[in-house]
C-alpha positions as CSV (number, residue, x, y, z in Angstrom):
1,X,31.9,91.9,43.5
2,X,33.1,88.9,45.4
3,X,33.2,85.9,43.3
4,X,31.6,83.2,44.9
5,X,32.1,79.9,43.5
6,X,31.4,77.1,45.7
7,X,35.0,76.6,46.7
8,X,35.0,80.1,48.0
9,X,32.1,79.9,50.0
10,X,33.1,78.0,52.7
11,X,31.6,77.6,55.9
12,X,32.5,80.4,58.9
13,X,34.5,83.6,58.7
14,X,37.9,82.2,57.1
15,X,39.6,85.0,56.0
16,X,40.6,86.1,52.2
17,X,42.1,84.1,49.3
18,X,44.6,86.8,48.2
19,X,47.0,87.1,45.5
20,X,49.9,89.4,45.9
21,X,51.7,90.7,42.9
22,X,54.8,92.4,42.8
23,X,58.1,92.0,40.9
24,X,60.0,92.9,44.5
25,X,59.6,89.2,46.4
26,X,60.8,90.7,49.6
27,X,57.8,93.1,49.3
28,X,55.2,90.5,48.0
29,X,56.7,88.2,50.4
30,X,56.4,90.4,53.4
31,X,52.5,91.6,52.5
32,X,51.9,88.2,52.3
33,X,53.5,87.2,56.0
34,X,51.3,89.8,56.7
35,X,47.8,88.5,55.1
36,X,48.3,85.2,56.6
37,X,49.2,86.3,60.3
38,X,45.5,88.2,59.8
39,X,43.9,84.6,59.1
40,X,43.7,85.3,55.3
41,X,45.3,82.6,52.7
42,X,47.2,84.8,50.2
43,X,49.9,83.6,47.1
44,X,52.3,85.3,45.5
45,X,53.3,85.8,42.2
46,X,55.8,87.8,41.2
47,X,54.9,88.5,37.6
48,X,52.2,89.3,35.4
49,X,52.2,85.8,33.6
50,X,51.9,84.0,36.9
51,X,49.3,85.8,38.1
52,X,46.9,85.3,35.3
53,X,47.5,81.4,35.7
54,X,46.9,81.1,39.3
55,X,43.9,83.9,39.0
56,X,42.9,80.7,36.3
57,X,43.7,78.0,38.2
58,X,42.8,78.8,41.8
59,X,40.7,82.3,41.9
60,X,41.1,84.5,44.6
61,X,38.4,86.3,46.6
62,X,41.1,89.8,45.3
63,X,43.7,90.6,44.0
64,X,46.6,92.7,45.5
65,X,48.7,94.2,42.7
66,X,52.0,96.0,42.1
67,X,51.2,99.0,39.0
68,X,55.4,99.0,38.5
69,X,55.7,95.7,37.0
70,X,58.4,94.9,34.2
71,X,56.8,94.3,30.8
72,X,53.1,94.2,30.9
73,X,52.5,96.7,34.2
74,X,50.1,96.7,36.4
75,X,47.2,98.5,34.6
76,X,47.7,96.3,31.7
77,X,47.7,93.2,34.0
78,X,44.0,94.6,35.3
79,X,42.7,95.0,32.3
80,X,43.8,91.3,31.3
81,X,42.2,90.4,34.3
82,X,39.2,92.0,33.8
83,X,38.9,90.4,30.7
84,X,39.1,86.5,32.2
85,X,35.3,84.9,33.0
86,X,34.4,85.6,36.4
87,X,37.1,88.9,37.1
88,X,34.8,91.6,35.7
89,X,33.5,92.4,38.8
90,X,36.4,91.1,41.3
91,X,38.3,93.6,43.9
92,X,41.4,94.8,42.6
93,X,43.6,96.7,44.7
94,X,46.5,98.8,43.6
95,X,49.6,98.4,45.6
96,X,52.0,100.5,44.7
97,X,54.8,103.3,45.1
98,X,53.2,105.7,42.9
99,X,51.1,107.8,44.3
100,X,50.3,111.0,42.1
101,X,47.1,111.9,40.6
102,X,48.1,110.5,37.3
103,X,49.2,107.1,38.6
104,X,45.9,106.7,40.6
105,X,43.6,107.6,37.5
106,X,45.3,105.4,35.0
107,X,44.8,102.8,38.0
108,X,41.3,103.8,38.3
109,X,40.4,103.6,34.5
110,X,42.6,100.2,34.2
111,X,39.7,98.8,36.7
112,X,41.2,98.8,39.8
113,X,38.6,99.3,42.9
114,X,41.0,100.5,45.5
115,X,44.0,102.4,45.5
116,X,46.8,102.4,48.4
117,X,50.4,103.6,48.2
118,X,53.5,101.9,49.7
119,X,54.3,101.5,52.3
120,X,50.6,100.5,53.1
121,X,49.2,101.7,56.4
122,X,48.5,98.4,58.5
123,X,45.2,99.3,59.8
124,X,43.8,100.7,56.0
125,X,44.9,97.3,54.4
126,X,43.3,95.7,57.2
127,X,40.1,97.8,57.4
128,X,39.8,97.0,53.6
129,X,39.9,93.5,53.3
130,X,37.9,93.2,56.5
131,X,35.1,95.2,54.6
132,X,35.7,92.9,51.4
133,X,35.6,89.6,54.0
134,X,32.4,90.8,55.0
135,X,31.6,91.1,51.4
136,X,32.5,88.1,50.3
137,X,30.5,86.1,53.2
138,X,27.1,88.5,52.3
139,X,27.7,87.2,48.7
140,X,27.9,83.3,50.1
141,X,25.0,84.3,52.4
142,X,22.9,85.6,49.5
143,X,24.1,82.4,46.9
144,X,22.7,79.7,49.7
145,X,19.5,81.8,49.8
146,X,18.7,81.9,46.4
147,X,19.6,78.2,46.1
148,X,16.6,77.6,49.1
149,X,14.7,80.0,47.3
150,X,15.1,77.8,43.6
151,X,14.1,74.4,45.9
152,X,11.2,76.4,47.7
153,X,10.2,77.1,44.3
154,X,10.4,74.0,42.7
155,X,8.7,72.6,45.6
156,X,5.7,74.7,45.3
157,X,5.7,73.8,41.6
158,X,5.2,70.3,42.7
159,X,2.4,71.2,45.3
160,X,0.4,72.8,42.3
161,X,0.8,70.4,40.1
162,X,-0.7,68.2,43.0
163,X,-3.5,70.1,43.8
164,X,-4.3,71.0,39.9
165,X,-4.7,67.5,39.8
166,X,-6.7,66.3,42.7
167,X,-8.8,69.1,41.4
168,X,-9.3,67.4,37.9
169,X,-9.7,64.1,39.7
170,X,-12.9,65.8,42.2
171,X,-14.1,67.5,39.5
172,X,-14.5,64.3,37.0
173,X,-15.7,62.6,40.2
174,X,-18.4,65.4,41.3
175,X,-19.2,65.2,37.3
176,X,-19.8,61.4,36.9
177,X,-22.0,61.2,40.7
178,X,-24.4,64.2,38.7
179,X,-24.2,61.8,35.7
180,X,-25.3,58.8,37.2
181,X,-27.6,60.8,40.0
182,X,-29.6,62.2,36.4
């Protein structure tokens, strides 16, 4: 699920707000040279910690993430944040070296929605976020509709309140002209 807070639903086909993570900053550096030469507006951090405050601070539309990371890895940073309001749902891609079975199910049951192994084929990374930028402006799509469907509610709400009213008002009316014609 794209999140799509207000500041993320913005106007045209913008690309991504990614965050890369990986302890290797020429690698986390270089995917996000990458991101942005595709139009998307990625960050880096290069540790678990960071992450988490800038998935806080400023929440990305995914989230790009090294499994081999020192200390808490890269499962246990998904399942963090998976754990954080708003991530439950929220793309999480696997970017990593490992790419046996084991690796990929751990990643899988961690709560990660795509897996990829380095180095990452251009066109799959591409085809991917393409698919979650179409996604994401769906979701945005969908929000503004709901929000014309709460005001076309509200407004018919009014409209029979109106017309229950003129009703009471003919009806007294149509009552006190058989009143007075008696």
């Amino acid at each position: 699920m794209i999140q799509t807070s207000e500041g993320n639903c913005h106007a045209g086909s913008a690309g991504l707000r990614l965050l890369v993570v990986d302890d290797h900053r020429d690698s986390a550096d270089s995917l996000a040279l990458l991101l942005g030469l595709w139009g998307h507006r990625p960050r880096v951090a290069y540790d678990g910690r960071t992450a988490l405050q800038i998935a806080r601070e400023d929440p990305p539309d995914a989230i790009l993430l090294d499994l081999g990371l020192p200390g808490r890895d890269g499962c246990g940073l998904a399942d963090d944040l998976r754990r954080q309001d708003g991530w439950a749902g929220a793309p999480l891609i696997a970017v990593t070296g490992f790419g046996d079975r084991v690796h990929r199910d751990r990643a899988l049951a961690a709560g990660f929605d795509h897996f990829l192994v380095k180095p990452v084929e251009p066109d799959t990374l591409r085809d991917l976020l393409g698919s979650l930028l179409e996604l994401r402006l769906l979701a945005c799509r969908m929000d503004r509709l709901a929000e014309r469907h709460a005001e076309l509610a509200r407004e018919a709400e009014g409209l029979v309140a109106e017309a229950r009213h003129q009703v009471r008002e003919l009806r007294e009316r149509m009552s006190g002209s058989d009143t007075a014609a008696n």
